[in-house]
LUMLUMDREN-2810 file (N, C-alpha, C; in Angstrom, 1 decimal):
<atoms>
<atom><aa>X</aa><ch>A</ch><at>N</at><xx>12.6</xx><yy>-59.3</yy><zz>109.7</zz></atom>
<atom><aa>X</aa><ch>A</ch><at>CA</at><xx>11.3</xx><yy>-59.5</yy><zz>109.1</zz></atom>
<atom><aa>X</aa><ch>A</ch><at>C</at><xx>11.4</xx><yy>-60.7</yy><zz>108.2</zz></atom>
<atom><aa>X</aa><ch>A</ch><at>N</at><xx>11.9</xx><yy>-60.9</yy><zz>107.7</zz></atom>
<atom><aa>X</aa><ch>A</ch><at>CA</at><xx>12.9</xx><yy>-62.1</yy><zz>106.4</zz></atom>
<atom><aa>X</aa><ch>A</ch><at>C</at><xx>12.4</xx><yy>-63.1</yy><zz>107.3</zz></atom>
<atom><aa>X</aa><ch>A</ch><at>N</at><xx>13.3</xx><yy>-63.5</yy><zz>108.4</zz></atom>
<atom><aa>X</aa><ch>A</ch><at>CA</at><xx>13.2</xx><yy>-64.6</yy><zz>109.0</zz></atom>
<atom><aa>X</aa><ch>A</ch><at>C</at><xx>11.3</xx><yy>-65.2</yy><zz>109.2</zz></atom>
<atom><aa>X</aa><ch>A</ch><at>N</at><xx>11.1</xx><yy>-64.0</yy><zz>110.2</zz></atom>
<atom><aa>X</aa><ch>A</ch><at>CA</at><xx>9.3</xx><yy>-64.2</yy><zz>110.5</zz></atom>
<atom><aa>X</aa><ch>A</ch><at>C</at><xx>8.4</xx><yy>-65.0</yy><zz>109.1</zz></atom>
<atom><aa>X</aa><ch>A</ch><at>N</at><xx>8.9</xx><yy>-64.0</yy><zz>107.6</zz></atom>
<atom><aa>X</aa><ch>A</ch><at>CA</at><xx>8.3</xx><yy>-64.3</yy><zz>106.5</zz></atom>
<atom><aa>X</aa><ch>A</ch><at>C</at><xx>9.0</xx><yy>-65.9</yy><zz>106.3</zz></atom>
<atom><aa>X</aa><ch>A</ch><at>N</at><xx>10.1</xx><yy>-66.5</yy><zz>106.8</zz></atom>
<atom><aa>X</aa><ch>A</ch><at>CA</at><xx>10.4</xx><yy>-67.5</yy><zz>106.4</zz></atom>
<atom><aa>X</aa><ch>A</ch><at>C</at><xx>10.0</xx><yy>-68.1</yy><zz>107.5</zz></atom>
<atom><aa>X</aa><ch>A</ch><at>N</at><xx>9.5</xx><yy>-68.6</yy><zz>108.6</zz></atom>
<atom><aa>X</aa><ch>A</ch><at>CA</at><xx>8.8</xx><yy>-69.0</yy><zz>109.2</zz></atom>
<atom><aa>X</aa><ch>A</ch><at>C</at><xx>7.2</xx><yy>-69.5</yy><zz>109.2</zz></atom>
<atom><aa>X</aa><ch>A</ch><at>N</at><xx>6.9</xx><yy>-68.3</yy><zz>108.7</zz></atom>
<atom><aa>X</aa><ch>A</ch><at>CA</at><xx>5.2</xx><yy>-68.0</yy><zz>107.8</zz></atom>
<atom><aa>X</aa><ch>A</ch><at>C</at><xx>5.2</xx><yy>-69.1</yy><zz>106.6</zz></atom>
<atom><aa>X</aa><ch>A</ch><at>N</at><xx>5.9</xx><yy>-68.6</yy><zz>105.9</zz></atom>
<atom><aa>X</aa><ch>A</ch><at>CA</at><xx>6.0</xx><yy>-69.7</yy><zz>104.6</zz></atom>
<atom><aa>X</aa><ch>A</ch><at>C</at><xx>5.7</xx><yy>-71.3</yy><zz>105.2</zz></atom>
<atom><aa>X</aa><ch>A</ch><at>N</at><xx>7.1</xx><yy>-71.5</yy><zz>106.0</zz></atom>
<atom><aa>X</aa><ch>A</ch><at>CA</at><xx>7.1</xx><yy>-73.4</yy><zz>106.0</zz></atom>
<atom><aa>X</aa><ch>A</ch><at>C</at><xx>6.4</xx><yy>-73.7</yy><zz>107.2</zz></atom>
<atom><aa>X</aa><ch>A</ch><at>N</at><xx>5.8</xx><yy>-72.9</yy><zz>108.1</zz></atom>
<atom><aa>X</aa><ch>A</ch><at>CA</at><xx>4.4</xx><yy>-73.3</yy><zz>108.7</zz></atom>
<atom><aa>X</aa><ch>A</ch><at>C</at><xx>3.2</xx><yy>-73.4</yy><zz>107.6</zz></atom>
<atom><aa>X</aa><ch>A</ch><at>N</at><xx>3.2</xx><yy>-72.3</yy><zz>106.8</zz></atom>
<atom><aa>X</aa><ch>A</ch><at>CA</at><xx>2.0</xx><yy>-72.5</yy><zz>105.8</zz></atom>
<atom><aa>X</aa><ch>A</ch><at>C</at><xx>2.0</xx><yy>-73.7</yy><zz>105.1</zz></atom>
<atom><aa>X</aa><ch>A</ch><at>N</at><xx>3.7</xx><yy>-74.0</yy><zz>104.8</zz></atom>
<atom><aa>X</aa><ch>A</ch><at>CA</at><xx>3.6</xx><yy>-75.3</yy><zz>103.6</zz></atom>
<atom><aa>X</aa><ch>A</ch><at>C</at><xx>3.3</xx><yy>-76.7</yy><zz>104.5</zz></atom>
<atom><aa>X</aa><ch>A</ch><at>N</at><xx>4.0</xx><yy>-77.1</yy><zz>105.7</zz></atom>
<atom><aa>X</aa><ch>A</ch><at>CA</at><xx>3.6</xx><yy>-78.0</yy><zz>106.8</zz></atom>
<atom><aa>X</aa><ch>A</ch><at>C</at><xx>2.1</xx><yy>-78.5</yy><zz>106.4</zz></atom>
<atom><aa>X</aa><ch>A</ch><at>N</at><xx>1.6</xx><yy>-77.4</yy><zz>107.6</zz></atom>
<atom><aa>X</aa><ch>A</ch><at>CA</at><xx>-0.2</xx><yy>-77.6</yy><zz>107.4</zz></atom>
<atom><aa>X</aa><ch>A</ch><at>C</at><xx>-0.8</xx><yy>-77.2</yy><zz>106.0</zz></atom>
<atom><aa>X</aa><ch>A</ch><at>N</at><xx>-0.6</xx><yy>-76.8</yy><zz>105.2</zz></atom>
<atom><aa>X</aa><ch>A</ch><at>CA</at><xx>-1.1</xx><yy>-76.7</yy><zz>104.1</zz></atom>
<atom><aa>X</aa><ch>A</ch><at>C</at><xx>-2.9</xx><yy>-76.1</yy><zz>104.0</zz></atom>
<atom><aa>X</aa><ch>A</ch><at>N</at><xx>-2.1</xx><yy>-74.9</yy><zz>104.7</zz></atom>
<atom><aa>X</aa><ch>A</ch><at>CA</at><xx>-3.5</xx><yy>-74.1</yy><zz>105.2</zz></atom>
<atom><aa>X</aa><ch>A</ch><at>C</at><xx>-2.9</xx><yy>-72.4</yy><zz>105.8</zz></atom>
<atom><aa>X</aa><ch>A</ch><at>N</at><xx>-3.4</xx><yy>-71.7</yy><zz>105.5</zz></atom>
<atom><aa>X</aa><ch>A</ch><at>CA</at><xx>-3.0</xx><yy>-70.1</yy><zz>106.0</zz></atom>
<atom><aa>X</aa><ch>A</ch><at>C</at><xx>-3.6</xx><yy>-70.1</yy><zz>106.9</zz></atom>
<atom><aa>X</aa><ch>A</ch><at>N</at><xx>-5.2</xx><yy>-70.6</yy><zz>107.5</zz></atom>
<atom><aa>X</aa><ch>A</ch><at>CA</at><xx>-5.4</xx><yy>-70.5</yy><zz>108.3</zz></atom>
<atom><aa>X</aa><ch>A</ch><at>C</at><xx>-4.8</xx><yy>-71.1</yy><zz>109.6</zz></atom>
<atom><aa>X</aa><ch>A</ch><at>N</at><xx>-4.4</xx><yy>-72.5</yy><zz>109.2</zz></atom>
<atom><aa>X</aa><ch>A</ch><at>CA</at><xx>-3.8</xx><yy>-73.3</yy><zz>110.5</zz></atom>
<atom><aa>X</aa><ch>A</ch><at>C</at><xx>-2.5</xx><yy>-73.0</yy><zz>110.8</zz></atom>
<atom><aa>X</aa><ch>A</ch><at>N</at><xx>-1.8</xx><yy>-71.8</yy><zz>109.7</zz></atom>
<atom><aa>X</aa><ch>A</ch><at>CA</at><xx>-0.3</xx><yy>-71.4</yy><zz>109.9</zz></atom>
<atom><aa>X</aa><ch>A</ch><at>C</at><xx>-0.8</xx><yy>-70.5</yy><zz>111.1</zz></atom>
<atom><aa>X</aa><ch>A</ch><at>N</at><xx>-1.6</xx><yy>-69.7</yy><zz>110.6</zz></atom>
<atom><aa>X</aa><ch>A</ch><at>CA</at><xx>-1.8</xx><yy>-68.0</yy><zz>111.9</zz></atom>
<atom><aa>X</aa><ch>A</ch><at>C</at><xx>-2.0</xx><yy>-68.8</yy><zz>112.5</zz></atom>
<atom><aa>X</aa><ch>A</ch><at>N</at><xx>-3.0</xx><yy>-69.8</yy><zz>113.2</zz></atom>
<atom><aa>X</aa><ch>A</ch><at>CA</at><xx>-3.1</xx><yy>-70.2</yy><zz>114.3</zz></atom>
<atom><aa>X</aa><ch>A</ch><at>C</at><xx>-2.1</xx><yy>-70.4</yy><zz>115.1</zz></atom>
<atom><aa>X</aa><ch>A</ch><at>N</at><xx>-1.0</xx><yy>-71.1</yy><zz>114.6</zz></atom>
<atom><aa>X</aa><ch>A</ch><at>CA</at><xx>0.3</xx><yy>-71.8</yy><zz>115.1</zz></atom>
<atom><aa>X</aa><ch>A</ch><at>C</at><xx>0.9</xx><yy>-70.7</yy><zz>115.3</zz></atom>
<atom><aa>X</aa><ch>A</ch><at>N</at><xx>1.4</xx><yy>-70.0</yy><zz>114.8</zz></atom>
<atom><aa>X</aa><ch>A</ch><at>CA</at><xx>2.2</xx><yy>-68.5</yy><zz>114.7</zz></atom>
<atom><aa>X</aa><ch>A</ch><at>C</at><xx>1.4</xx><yy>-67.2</yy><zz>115.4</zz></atom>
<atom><aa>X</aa><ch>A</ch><at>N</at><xx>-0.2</xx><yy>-67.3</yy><zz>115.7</zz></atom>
<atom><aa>X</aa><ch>A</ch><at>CA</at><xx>-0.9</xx><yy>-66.7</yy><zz>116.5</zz></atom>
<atom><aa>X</aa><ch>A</ch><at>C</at><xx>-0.9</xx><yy>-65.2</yy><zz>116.1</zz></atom>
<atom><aa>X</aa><ch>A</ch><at>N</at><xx>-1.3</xx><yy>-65.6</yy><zz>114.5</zz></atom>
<atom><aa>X</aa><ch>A</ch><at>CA</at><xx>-1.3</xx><yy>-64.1</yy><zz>113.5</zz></atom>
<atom><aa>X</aa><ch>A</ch><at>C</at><xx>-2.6</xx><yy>-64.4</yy><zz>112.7</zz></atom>
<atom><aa>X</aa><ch>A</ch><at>N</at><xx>-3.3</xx><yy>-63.8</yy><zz>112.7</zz></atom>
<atom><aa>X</aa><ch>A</ch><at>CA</at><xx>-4.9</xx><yy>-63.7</yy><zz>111.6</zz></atom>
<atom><aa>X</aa><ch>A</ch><at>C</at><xx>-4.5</xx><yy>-64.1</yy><zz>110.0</zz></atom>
<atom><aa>X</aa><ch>A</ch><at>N</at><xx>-5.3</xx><yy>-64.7</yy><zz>109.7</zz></atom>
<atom><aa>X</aa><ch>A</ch><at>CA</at><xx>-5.1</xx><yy>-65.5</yy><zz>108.3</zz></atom>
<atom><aa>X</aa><ch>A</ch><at>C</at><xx>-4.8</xx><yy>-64.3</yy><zz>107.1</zz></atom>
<atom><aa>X</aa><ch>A</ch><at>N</at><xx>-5.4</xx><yy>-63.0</yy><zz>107.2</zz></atom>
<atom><aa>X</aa><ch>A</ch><at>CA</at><xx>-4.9</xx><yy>-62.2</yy><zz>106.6</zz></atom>
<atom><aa>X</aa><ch>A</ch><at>C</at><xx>-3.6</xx><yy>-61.7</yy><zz>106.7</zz></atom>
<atom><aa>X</aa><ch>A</ch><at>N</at><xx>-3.3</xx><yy>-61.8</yy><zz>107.9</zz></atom>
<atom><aa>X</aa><ch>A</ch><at>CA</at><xx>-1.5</xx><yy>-61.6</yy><zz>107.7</zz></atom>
<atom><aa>X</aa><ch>A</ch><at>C</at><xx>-0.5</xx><yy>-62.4</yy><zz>107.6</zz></atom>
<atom><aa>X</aa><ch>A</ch><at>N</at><xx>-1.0</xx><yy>-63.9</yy><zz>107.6</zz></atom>
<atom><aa>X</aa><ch>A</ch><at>CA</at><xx>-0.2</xx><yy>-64.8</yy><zz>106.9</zz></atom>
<atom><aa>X</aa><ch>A</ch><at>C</at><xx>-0.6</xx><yy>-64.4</yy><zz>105.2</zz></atom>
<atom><aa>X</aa><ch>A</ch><at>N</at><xx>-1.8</xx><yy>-64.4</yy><zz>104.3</zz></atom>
<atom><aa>X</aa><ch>A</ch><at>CA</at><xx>-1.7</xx><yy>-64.2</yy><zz>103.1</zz></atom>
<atom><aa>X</aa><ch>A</ch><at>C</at><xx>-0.7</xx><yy>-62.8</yy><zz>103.0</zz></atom>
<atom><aa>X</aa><ch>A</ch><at>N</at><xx>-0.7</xx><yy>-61.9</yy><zz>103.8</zz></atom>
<atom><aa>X</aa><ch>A</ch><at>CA</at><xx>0.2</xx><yy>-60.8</yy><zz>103.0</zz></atom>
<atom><aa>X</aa><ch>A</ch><at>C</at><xx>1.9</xx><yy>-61.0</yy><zz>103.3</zz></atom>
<atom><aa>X</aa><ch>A</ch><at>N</at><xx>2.1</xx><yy>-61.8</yy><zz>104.6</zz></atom>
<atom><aa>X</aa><ch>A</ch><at>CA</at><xx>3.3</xx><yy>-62.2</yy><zz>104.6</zz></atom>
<atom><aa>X</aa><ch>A</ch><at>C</at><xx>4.0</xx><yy>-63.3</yy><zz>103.4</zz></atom>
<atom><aa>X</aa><ch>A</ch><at>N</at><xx>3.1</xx><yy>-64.2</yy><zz>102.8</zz></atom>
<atom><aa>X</aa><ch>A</ch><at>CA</at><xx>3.3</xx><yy>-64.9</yy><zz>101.8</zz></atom>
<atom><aa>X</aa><ch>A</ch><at>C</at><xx>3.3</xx><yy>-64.3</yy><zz>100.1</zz></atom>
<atom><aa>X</aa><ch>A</ch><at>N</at><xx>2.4</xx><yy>-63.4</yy><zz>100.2</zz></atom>
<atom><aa>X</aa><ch>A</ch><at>CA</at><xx>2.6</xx><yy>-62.1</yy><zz>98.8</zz></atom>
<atom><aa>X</aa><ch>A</ch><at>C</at><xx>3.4</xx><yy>-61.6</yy><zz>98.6</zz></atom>
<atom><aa>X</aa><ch>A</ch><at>N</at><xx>4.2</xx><yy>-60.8</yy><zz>100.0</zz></atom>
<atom><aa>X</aa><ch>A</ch><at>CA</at><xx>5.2</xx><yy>-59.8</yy><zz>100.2</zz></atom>
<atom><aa>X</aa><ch>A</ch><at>C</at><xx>6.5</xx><yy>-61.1</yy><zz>99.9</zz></atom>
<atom><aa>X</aa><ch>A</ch><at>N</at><xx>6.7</xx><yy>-62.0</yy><zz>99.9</zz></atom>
<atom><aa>X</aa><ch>A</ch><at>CA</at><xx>7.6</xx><yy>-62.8</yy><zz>100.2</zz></atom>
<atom><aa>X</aa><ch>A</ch><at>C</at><xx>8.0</xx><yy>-63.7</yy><zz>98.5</zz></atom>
<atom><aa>X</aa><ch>A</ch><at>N</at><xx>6.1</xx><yy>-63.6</yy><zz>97.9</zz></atom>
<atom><aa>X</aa><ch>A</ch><at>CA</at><xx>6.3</xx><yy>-64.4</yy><zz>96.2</zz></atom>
<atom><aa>X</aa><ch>A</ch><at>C</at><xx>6.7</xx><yy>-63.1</yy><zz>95.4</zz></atom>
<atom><aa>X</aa><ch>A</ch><at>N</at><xx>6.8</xx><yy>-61.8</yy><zz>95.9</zz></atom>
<atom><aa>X</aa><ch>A</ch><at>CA</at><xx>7.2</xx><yy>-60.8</yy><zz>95.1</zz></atom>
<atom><aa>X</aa><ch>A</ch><at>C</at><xx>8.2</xx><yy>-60.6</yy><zz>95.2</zz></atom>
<atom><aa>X</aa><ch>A</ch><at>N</at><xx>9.0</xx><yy>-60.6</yy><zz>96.5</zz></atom>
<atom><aa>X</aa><ch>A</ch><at>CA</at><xx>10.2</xx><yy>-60.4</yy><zz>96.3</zz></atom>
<atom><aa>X</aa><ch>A</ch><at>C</at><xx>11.2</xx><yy>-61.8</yy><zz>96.3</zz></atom>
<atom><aa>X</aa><ch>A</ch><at>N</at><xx>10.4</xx><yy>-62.7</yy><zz>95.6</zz></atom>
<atom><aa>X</aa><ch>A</ch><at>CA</at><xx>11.2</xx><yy>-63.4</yy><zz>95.3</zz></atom>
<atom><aa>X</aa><ch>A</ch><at>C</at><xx>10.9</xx><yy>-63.9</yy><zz>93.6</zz></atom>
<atom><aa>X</aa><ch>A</ch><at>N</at><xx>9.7</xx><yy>-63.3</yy><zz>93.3</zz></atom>
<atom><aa>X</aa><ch>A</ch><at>CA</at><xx>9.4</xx><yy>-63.2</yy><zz>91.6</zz></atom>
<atom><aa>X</aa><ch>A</ch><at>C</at><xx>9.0</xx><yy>-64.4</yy><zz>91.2</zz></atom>
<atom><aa>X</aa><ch>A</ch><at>N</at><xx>8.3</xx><yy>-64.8</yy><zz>92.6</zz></atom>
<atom><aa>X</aa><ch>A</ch><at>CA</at><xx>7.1</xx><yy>-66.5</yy><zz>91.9</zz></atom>
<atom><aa>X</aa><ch>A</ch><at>C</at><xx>6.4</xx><yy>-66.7</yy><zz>92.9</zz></atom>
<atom><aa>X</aa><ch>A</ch><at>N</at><xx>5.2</xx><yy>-67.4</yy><zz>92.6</zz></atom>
<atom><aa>X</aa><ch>A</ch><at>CA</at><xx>4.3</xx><yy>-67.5</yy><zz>93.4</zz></atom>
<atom><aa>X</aa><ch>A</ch><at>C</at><xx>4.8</xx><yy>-69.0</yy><zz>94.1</zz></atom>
<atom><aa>X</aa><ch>A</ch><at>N</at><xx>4.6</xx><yy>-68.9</yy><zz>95.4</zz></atom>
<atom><aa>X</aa><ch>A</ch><at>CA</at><xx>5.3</xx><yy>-70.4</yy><zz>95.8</zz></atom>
<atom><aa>X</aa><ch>A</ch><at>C</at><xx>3.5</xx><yy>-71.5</yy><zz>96.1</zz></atom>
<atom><aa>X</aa><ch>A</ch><at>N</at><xx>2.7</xx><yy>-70.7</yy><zz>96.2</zz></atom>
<atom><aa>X</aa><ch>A</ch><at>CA</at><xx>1.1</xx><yy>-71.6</yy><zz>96.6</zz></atom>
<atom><aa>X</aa><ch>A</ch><at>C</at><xx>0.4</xx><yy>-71.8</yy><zz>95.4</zz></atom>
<atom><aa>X</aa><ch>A</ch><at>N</at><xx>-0.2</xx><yy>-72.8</yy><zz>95.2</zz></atom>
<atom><aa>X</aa><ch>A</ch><at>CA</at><xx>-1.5</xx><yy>-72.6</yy><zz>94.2</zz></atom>
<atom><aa>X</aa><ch>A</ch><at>C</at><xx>-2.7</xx><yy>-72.5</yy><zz>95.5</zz></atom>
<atom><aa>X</aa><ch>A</ch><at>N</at><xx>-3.6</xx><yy>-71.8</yy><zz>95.2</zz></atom>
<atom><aa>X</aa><ch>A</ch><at>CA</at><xx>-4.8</xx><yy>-71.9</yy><zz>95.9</zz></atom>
<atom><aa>X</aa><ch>A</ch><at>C</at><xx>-5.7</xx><yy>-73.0</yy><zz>95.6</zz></atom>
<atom><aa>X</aa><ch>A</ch><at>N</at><xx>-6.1</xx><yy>-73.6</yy><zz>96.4</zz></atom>
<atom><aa>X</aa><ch>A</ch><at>CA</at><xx>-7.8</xx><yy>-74.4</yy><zz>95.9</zz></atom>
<atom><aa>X</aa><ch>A</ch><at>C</at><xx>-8.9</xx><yy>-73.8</yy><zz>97.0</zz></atom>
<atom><aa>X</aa><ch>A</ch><at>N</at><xx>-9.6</xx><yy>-73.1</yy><zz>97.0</zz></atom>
<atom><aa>X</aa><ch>A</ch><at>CA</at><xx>-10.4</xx><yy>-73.3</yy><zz>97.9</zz></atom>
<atom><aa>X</aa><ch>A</ch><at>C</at><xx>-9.5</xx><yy>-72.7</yy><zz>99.7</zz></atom>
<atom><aa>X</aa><ch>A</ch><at>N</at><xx>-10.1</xx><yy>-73.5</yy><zz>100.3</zz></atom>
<atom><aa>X</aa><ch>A</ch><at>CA</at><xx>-9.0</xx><yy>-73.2</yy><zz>101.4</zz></atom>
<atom><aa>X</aa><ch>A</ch><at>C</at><xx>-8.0</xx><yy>-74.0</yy><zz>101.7</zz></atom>
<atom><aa>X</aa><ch>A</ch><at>N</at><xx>-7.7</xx><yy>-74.9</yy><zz>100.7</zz></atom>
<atom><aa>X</aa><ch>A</ch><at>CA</at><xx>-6.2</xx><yy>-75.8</yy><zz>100.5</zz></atom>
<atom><aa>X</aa><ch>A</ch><at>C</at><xx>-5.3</xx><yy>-75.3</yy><zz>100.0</zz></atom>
<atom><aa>X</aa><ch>A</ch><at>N</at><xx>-4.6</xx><yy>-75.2</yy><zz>100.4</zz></atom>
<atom><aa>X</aa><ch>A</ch><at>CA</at><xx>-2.9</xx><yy>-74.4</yy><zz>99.3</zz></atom>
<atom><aa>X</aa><ch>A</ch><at>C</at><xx>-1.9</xx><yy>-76.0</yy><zz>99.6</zz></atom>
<atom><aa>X</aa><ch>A</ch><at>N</at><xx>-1.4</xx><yy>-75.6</yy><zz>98.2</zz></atom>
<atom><aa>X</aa><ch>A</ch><at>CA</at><xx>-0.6</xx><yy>-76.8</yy><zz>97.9</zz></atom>
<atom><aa>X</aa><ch>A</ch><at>C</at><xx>0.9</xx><yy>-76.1</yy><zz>97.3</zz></atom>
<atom><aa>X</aa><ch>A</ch><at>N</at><xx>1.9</xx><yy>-76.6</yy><zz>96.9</zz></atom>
<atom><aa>X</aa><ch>A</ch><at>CA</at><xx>3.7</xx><yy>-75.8</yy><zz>96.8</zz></atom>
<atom><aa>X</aa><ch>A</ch><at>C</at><xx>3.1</xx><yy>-76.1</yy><zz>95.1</zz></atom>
<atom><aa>X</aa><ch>A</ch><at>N</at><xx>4.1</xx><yy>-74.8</yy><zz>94.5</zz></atom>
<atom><aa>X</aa><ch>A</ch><at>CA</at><xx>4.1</xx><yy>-74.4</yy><zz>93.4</zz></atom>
<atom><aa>X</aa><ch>A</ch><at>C</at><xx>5.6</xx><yy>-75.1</yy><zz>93.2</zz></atom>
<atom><aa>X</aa><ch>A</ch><at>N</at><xx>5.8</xx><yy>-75.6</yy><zz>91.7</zz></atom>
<atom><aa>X</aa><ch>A</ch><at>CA</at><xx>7.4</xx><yy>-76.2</yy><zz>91.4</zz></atom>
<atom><aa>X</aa><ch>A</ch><at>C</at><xx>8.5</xx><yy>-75.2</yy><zz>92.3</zz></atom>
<atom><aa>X</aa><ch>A</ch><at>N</at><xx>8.2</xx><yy>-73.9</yy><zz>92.1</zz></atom>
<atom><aa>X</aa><ch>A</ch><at>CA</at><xx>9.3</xx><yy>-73.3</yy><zz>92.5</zz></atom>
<atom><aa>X</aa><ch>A</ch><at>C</at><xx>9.2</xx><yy>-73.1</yy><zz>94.0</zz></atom>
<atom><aa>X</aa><ch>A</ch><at>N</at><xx>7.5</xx><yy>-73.2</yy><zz>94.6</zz></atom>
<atom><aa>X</aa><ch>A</ch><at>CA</at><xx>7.2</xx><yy>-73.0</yy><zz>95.7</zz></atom>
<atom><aa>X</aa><ch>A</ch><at>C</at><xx>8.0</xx><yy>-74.4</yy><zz>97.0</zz></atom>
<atom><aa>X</aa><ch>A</ch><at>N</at><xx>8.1</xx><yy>-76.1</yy><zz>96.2</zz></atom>
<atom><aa>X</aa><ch>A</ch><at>CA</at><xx>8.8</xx><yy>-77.3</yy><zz>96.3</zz></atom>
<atom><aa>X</aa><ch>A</ch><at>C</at><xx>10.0</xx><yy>-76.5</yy><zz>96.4</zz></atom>
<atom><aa>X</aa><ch>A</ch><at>N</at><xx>11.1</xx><yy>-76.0</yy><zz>95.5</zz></atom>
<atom><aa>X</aa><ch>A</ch><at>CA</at><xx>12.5</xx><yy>-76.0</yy><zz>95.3</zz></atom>
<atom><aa>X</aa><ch>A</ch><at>C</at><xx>13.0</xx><yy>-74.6</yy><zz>96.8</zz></atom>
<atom><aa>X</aa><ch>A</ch><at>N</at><xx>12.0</xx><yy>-74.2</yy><zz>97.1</zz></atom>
<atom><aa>X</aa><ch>A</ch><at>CA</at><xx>12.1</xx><yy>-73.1</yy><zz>97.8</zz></atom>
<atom><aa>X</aa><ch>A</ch><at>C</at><xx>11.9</xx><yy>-73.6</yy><zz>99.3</zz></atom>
<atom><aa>X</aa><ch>A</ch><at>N</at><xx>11.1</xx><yy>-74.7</yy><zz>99.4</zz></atom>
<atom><aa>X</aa><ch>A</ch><at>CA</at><xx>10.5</xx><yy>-75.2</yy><zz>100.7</zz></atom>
<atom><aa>X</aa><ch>A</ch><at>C</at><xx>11.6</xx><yy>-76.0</yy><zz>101.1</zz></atom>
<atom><aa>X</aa><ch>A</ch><at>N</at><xx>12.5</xx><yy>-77.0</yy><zz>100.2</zz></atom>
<atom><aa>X</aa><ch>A</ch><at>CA</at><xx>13.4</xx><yy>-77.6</yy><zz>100.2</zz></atom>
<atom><aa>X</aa><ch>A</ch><at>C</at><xx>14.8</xx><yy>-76.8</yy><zz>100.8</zz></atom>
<atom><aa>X</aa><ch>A</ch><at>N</at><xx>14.9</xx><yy>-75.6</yy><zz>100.6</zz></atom>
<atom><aa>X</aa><ch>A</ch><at>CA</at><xx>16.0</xx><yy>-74.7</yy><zz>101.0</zz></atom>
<atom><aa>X</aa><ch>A</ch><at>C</at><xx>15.8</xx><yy>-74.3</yy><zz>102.2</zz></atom>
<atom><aa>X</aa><ch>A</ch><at>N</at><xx>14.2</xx><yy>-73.5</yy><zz>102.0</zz></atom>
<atom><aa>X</aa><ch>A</ch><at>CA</at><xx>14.0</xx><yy>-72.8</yy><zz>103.5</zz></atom>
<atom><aa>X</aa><ch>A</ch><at>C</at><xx>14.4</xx><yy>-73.8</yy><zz>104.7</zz></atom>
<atom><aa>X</aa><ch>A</ch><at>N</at><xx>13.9</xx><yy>-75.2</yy><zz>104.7</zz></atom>
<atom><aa>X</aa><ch>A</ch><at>CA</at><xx>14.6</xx><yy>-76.3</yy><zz>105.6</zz></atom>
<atom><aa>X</aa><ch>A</ch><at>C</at><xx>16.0</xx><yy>-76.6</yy><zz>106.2</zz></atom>
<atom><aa>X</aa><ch>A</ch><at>N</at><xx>16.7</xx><yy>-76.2</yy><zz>105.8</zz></atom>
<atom><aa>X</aa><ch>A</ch><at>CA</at><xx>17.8</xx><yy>-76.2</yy><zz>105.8</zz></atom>
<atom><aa>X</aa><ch>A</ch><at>C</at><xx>18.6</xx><yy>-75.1</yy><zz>106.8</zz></atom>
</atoms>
């Protein structure tokens, strides 16, 4: 499951959209938001700021995107 949620993540951070991640991953925008909650909890920080329907990387959300790459 780990992996899926880290997949979730750096599709979300790519497009820079939950919605355009489920699309690509072919999962409903509510289960990319709960895959990305379940994932800033158990890692004890929020990695998105919200705007609207824009999400952009939080500092820690950057230091985290940078790893997941790898």
């Amino acid at each position: 499951m780990e992996d899926f949620r880290l997949r979730v993540f750096l599709t979300a951070a790519r497009e820079k959209s939950f919605s355009k991640a489920g699309k690509i991953l072919y999962i409903s925008q509510p289960a990319i938001s709960r895959h990305i909650r379940e994932l800033e909890a158990s890692l004890g920080a929020p990695l998105f700021r919200r705007l609207g329907n824009k999400i952009t990387l939080t500092p820690q959300g950057e230091v985290y995107y940078q790893q997941a790459k790898r």
